[in-house]
DOGUVEX-350220 format. One record per residue: x, y, z of N, C-alpha, C in turn; residue in one letter; residue number from 1. Coordinates in steps of 0.02 Angstrom, whole numbers, plus 32768, in hexadecimal, padded with zeros to 4 digits. Layout:
# DOGUVEX-350220
GUDO   nx   ny   nz  cax  cay  caz   cx   cy   cz aa   i
GUDO    X    Y    Z    X    Y    Z    X    Y    Z  a NUM
...
END
This chain:
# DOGUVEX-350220
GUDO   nx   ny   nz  cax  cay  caz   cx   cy   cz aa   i
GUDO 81E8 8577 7FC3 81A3 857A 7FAC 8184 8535 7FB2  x   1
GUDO 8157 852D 7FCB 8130 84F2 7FE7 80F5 84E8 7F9D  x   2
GUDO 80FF 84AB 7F82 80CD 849E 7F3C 8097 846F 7F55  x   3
GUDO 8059 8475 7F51 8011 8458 7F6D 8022 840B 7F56  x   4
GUDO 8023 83DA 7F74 800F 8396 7F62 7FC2 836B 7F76  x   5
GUDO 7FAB 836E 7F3D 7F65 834D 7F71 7F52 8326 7F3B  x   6
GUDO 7F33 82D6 7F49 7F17 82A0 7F4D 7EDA 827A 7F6D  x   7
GUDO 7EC6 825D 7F38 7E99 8232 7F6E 7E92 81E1 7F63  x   8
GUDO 7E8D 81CF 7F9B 7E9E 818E 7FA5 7E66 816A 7FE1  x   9
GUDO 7E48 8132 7FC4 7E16 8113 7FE2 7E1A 80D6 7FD2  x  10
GUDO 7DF3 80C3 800C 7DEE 808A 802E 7DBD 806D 8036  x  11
GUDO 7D94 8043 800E 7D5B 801C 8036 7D4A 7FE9 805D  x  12
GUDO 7D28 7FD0 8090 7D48 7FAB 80C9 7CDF 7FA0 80BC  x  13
GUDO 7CDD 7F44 80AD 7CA0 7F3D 80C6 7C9A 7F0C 80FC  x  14
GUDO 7C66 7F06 8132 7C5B 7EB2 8165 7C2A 7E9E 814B  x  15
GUDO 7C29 7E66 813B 7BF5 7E36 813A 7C03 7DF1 8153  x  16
GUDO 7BAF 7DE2 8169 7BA9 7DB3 819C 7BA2 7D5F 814C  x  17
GUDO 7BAF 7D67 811B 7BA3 7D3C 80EE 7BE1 7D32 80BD  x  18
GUDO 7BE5 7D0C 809B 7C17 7CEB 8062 7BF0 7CFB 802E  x  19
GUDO 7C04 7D35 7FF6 7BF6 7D42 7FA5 7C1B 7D1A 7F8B  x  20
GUDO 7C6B 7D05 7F9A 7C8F 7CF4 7F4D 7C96 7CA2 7F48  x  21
GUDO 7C94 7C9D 7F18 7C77 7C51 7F1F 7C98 7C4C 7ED5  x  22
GUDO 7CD2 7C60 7EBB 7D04 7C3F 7E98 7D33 7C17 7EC2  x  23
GUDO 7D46 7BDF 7E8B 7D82 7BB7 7EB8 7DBC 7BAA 7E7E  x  24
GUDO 7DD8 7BD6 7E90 7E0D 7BE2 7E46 7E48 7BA7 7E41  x  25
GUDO 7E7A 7B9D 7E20 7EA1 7B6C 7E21 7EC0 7B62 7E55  x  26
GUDO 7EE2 7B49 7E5D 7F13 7B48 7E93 7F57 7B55 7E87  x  27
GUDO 7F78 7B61 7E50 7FA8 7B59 7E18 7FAB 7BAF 7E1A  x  28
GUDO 7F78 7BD2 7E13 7F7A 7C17 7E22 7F76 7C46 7E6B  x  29
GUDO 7F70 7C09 7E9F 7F67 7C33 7EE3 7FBE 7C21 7F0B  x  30
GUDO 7FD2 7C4F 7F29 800B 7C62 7F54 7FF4 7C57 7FA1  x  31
GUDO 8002 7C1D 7FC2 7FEE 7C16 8002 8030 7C21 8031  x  32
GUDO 7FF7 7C3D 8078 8029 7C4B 80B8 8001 7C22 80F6  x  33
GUDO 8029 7C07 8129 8019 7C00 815A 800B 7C2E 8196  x  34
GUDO 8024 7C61 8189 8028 7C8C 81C8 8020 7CCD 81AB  x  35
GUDO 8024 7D06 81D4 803A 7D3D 81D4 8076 7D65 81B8  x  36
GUDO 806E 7D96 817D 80B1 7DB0 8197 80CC 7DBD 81C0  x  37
GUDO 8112 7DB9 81E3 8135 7DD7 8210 8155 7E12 81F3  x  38
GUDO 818C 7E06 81B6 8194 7E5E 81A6 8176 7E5D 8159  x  39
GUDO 8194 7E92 814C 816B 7EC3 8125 8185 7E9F 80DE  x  40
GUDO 81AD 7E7C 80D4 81C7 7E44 808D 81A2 7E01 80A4  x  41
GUDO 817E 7E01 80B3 814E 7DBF 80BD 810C 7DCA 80C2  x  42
GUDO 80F4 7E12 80AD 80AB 7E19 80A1 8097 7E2C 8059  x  43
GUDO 8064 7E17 8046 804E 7E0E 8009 8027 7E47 7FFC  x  44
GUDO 8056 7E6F 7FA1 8045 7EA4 7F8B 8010 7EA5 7F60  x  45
GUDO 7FEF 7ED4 7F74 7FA7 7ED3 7F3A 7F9F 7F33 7F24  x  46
GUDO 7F89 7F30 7EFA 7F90 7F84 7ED9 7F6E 7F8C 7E90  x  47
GUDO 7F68 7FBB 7E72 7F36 7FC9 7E3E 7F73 8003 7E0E  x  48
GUDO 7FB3 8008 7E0B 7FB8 8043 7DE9 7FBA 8068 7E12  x  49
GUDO 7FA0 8095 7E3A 7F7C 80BC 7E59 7F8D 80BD 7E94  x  50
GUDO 7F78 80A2 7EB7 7F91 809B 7EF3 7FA2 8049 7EF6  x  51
GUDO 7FC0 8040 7F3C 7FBE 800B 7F4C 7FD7 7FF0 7F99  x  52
GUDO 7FD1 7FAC 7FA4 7FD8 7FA8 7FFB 8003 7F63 8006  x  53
GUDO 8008 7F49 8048 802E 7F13 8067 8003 7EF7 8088  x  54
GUDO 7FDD 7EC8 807D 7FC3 7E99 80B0 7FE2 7E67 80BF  x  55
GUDO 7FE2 7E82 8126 8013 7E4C 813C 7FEA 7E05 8162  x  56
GUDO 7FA3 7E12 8159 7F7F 7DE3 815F 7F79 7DCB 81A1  x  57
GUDO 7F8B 7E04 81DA 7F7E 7DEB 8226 7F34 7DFB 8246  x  58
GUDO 7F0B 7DA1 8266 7EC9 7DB8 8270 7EC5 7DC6 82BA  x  59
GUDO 7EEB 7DD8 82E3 7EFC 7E09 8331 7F09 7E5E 831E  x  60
GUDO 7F39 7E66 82E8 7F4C 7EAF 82EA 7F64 7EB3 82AF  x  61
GUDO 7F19 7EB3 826F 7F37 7EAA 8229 7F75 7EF2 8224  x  62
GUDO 7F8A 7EF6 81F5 7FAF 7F32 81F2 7FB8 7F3A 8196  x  63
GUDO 7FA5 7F65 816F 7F99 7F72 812D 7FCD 7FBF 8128  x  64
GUDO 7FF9 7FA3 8102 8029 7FDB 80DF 8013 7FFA 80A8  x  65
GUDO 800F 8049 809A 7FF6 8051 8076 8017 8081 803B  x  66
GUDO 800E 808B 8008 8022 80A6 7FD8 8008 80D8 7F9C  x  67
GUDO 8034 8122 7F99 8000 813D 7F51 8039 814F 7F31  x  68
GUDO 802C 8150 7EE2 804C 8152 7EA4 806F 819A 7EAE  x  69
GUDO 804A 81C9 7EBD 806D 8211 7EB5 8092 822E 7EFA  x  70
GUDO 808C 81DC 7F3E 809E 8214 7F78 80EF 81F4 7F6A  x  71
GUDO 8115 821F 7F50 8166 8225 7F59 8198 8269 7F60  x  72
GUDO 81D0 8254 7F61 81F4 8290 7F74 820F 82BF 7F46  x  73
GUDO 81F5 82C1 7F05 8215 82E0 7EE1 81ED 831E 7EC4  x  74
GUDO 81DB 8336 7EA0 81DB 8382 7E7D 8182 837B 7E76  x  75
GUDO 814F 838F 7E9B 8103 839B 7E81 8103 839A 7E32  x  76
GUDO 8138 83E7 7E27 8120 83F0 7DE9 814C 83DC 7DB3  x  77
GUDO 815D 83A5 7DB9 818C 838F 7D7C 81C1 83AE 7D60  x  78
GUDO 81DD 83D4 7D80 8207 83FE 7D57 824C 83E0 7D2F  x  79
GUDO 826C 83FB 7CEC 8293 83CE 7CE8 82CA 83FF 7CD8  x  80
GUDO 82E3 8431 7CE7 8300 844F 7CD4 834E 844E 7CEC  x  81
GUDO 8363 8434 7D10 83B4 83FF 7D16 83B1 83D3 7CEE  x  82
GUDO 839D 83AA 7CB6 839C 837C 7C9F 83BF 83A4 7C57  x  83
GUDO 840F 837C 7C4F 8455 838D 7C2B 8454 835B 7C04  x  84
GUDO 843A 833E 7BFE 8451 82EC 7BB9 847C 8312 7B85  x  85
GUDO 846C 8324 7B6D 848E 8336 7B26 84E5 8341 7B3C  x  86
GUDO 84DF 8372 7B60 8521 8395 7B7F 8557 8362 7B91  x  87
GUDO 8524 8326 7BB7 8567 82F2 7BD4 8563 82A6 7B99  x  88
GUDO 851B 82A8 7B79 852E 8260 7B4B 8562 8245 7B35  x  89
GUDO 8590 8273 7B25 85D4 824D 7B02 85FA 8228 7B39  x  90
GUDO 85FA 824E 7B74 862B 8258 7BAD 8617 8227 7BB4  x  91
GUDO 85C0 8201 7BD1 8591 81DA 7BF9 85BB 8193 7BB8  x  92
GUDO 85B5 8183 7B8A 85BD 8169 7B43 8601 815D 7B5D  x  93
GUDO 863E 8174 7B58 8680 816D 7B4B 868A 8146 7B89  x  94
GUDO 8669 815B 7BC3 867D 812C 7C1C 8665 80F6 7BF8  x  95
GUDO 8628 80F5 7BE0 85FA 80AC 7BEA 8628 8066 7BBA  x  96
GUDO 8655 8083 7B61 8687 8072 7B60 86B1 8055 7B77  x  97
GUDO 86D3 807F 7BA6 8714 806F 7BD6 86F3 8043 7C02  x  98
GUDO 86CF 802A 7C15 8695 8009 7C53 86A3 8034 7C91  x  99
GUDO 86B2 8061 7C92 86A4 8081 7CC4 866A 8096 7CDC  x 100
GUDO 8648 8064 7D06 85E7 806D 7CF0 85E3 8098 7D2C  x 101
GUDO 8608 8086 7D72 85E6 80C3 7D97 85FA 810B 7D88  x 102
GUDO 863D 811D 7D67 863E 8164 7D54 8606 8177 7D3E  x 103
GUDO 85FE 814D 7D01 85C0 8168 7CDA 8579 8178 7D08  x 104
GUDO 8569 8136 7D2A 851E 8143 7D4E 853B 8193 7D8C  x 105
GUDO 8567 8197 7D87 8574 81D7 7DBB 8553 8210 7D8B  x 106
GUDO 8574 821B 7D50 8544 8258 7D32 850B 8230 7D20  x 107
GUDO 84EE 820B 7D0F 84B5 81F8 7CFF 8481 8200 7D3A  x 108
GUDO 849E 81FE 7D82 8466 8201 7DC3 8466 8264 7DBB  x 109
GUDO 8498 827A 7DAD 84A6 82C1 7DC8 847E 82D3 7D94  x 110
GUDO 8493 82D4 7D48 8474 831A 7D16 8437 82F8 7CE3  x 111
GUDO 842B 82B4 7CF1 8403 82A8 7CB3 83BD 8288 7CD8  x 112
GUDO 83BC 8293 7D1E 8375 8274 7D28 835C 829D 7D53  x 113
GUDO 837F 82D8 7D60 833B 8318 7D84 833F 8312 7DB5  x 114
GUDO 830B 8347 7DCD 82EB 8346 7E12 82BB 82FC 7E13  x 115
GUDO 82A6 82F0 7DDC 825E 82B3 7DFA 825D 8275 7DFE  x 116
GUDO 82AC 8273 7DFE 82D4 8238 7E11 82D8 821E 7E60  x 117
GUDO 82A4 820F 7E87 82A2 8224 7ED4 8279 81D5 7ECF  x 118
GUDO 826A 81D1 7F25 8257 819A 7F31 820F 81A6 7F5F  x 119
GUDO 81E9 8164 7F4A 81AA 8148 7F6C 81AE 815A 7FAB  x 120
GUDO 817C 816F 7FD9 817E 8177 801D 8141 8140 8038  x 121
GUDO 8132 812F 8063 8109 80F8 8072 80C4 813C 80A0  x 122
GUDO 8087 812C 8080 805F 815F 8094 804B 8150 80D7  x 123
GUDO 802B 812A 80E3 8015 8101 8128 8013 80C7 814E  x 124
GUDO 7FE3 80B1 817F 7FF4 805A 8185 7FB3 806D 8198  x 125
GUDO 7F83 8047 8180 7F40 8032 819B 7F2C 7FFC 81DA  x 126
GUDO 7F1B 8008 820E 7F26 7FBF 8225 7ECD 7FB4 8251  x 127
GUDO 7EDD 7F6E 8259 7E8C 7F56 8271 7E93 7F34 82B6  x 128
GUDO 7E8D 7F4C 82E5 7E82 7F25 8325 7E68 7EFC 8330  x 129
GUDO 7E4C 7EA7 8345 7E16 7E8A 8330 7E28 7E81 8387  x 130
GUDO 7DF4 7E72 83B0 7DD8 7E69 83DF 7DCA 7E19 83ED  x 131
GUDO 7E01 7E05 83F1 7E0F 7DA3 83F3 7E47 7D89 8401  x 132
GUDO 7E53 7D59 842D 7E97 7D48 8450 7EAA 7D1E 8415  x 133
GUDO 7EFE 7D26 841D 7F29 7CFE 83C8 7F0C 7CA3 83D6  x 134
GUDO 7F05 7C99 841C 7F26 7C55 842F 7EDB 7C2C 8414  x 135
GUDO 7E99 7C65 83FA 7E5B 7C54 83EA 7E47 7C3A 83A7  x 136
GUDO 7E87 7C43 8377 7E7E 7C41 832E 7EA5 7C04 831F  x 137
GUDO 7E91 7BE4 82F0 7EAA 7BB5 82D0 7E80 7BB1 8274  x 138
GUDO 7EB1 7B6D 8258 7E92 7B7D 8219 7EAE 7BBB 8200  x 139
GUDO 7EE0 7BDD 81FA 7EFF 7C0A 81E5 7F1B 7C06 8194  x 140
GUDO 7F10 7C36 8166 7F1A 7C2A 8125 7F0F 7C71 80F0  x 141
GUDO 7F56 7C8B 80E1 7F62 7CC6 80BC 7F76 7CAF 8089  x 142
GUDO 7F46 7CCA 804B 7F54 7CCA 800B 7F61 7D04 7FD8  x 143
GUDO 7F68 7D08 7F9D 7F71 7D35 7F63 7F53 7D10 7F2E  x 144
GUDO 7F2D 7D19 7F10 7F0D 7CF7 7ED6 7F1C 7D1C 7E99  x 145
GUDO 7F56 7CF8 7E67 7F71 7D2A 7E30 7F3B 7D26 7DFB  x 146
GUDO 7F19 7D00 7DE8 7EC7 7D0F 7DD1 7EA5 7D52 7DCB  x 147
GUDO 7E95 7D4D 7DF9 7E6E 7D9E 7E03 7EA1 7DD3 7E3E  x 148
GUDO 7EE4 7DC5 7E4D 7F02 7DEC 7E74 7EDD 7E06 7EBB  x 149
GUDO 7EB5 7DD6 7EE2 7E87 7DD4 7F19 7EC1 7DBA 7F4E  x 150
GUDO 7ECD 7DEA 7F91 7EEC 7DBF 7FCC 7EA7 7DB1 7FE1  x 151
GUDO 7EA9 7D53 802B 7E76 7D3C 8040 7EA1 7D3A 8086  x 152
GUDO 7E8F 7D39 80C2 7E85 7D25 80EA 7E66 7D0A 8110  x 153
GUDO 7E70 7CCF 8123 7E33 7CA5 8137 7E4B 7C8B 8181  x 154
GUDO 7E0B 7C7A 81A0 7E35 7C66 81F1 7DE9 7C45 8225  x 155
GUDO 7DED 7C2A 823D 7DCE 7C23 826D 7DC3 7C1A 82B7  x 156
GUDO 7DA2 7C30 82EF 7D95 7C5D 8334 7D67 7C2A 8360  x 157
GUDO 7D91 7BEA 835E 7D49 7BC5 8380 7D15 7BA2 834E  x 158
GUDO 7CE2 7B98 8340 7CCD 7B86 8302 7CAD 7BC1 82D2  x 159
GUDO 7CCF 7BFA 82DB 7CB8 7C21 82B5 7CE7 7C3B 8288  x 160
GUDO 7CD6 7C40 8255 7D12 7C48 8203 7D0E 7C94 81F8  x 161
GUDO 7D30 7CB1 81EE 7D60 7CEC 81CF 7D73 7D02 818A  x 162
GUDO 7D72 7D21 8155 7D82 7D40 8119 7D77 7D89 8124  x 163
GUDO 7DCB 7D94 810E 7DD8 7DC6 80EC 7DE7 7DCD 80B4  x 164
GUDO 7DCA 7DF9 807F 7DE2 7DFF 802F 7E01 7E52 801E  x 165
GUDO 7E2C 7E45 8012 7E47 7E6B 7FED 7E52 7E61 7FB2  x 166
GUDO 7E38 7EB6 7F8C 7E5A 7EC0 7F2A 7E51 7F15 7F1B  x 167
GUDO 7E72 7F16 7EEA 7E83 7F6C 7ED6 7E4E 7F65 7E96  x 168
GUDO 7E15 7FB5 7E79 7E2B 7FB1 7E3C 7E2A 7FFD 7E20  x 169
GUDO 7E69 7FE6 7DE5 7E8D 802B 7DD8 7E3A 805E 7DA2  x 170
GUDO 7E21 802D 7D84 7DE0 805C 7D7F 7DAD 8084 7D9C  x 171
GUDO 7DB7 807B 7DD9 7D88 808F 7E27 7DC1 80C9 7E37  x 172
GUDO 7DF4 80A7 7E34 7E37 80D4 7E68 7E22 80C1 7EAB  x 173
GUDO 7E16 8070 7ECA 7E07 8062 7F02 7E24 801C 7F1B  x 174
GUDO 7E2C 8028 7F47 7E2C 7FE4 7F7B 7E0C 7FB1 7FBC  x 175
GUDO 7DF5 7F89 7FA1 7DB6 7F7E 7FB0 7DBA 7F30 7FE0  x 176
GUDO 7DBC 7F47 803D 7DD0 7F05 8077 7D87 7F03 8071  x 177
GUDO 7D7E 7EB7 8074 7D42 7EA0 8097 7D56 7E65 80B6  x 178
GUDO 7D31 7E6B 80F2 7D42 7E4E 8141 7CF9 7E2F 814F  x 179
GUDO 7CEE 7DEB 815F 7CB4 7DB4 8154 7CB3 7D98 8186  x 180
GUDO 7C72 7D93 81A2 7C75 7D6B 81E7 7C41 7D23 81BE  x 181
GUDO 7C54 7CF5 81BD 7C44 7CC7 8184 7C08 7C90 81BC  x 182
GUDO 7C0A 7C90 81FE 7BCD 7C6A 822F 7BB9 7C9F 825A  x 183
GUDO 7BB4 7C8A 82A3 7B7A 7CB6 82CF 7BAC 7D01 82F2  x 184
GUDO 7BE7 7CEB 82EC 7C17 7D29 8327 7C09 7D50 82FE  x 185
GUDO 7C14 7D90 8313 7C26 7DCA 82E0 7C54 7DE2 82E9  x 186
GUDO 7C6D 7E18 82B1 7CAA 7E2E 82AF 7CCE 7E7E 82E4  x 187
GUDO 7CF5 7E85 8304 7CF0 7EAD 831C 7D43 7ED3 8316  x 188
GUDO 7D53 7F1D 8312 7D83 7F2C 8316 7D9B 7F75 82FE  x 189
GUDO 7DD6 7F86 831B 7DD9 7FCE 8316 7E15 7FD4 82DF  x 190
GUDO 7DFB 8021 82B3 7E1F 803A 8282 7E35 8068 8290  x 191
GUDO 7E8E 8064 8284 7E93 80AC 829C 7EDC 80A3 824C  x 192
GUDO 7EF7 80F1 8255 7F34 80FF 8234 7F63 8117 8258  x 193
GUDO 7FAB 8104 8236 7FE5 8126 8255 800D 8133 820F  x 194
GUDO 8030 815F 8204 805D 8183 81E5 80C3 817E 81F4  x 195
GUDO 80D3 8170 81CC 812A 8199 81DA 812A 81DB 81C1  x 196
GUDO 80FE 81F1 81B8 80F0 8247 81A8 80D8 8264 81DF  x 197
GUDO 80D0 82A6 81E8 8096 82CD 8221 8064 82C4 81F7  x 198
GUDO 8043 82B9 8220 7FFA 82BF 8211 7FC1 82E3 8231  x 199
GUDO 7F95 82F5 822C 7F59 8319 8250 7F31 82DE 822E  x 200
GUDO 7EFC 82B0 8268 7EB9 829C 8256 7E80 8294 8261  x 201
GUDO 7E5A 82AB 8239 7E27 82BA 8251 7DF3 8274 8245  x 202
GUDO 7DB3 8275 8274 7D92 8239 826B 7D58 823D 827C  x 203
GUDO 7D38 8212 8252 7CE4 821F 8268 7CC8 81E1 824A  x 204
GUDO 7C81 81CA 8265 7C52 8188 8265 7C6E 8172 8220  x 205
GUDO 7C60 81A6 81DC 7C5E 816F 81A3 7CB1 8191 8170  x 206
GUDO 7CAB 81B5 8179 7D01 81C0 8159 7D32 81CF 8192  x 207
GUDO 7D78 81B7 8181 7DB6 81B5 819D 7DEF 81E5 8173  x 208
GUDO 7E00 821D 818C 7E23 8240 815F 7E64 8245 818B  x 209
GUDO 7E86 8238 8138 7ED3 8253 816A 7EEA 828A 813B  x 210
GUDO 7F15 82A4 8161 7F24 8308 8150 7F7D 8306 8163  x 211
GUDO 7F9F 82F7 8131 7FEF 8325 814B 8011 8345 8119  x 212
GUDO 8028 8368 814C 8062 83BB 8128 808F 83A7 813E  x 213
GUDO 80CD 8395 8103 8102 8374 812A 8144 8375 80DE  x 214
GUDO 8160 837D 80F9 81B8 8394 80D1 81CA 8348 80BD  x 215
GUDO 81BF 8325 8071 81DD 82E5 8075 8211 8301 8044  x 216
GUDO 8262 82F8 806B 8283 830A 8038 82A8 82F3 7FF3  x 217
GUDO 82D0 8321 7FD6 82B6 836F 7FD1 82A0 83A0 7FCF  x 218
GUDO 8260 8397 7FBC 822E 83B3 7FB6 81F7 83CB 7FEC  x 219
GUDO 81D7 83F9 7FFD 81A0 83F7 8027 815F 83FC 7FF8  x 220
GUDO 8141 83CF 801D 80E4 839E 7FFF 80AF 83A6 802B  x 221
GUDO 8076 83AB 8013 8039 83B7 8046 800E 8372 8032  x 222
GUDO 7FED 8351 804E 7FB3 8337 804F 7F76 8328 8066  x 223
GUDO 7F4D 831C 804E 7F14 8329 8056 7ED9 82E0 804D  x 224
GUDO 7ED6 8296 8091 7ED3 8260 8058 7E7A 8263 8084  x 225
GUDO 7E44 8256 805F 7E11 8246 807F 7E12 81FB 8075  x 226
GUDO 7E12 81D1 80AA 7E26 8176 80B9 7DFA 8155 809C  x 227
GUDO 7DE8 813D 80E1 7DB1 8112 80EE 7D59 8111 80E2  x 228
GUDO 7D45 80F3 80B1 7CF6 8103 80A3 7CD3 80BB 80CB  x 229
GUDO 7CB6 80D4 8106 7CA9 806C 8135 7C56 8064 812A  x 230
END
């Protein structure tokens, strides 16, 4: 029996040709990078509760990992009805005693934590094409600002400067890139998605929807995410 999973998860993505933020926070609170991530433990996490993502901060072929709270592999509907505590406590109790800790975590993985004991699946990867040779940028500079939990990317194309901002908030249920062309170039570049799920997607001028029916196991899950609001 296949149980409905559906979510929604968005994205706001603004360009502007100008600089709004005009805090300059400590320095004592900002996390600096020189470069790019290369893998996926060297990009800087930002999230709300709620969802959340990986910016790996590349300005050729950004690439944004993305994340939601309820897409995992375990039970839609919570069920808890394998869940034995009582039955094995003494047993679980008397190993932990003896230090026999993995006996114990053996019934402790098997009868006392369910079906909804399952793991995170990674929902998508967002990524941004930018339309500019690497060998053109310099001035390169990825941050995290533990302040207000803002990633920055900053860079410059010749004499023309670059910002990207990223931040989550869990009161919106949003996540919110803005991409700044800060002198005369403008910004240019393609959005697309890819999945380790099937996916069906559909796309049009101002929303980006992605759609998959897909078995994450144990369980089989449906979703349903409307993306991108540009």
């Amino acid at each position: 029996m296949k149980h409905p999973f559906f979510a929604i998860f968005t994205v706001l993505i603004a360009f502007s040709p100008t600089n709004v933020f005009s805090q300059s926070p400590s320095d004592d609170l900002i996390i600096r990078y020189d470069q790019p991530a290369k893998r996926w433990n060297e990009a800087i996490p930002m999230g709300n509760g709620f969802m959340g993502a990986m910016v790996f901060g590349d300005v050729i072929r950004e690439r944004i990992q993305l994340n939601e709270g309820t897409l995992y592999s375990g039970d839609p509907l919570k069920t808890f009805d394998n869940i034995k505590v009582g039955k094995y406590l003494d047993s679980v109790t008397q190993l932990i005693d003896q230090q026999k800790f993995i006996d114990a975590q053996k019934i402790i993985s098997k009868e006392w934590l369910g079906r909804n004991h399952q793991m995170f699946q990674p929902m998508a990867d967002l990524w941004m094409d930018f339309k500019r040779d690497s060998q053109q940028v310099k001035d390169y500079s990825r941050t995290l600002n533990l302040n207000d939990a803002s990633v920055v990317t900053q860079y410059k194309v010749g004499d023309n400067r670059f910002k990207h901002t990223y931040f989550a908030s869990y009161p919106d249920h949003v996540m919110v890139f803005r991409l700044e062309a800060l002198d005369e170039e403008l910004l240019h570049c393609k959005l697309y998605l890819s999945t380790p799920h099937k996916p069906t997607e559909t796309l049009s001028l101002k929303i980006i929807s992605f759609v998959w029916k897909e078995k994450l196991p144990p369980l089989p899950c449906e979703g349903n995410f409307p993306w991108l609001k540009v």
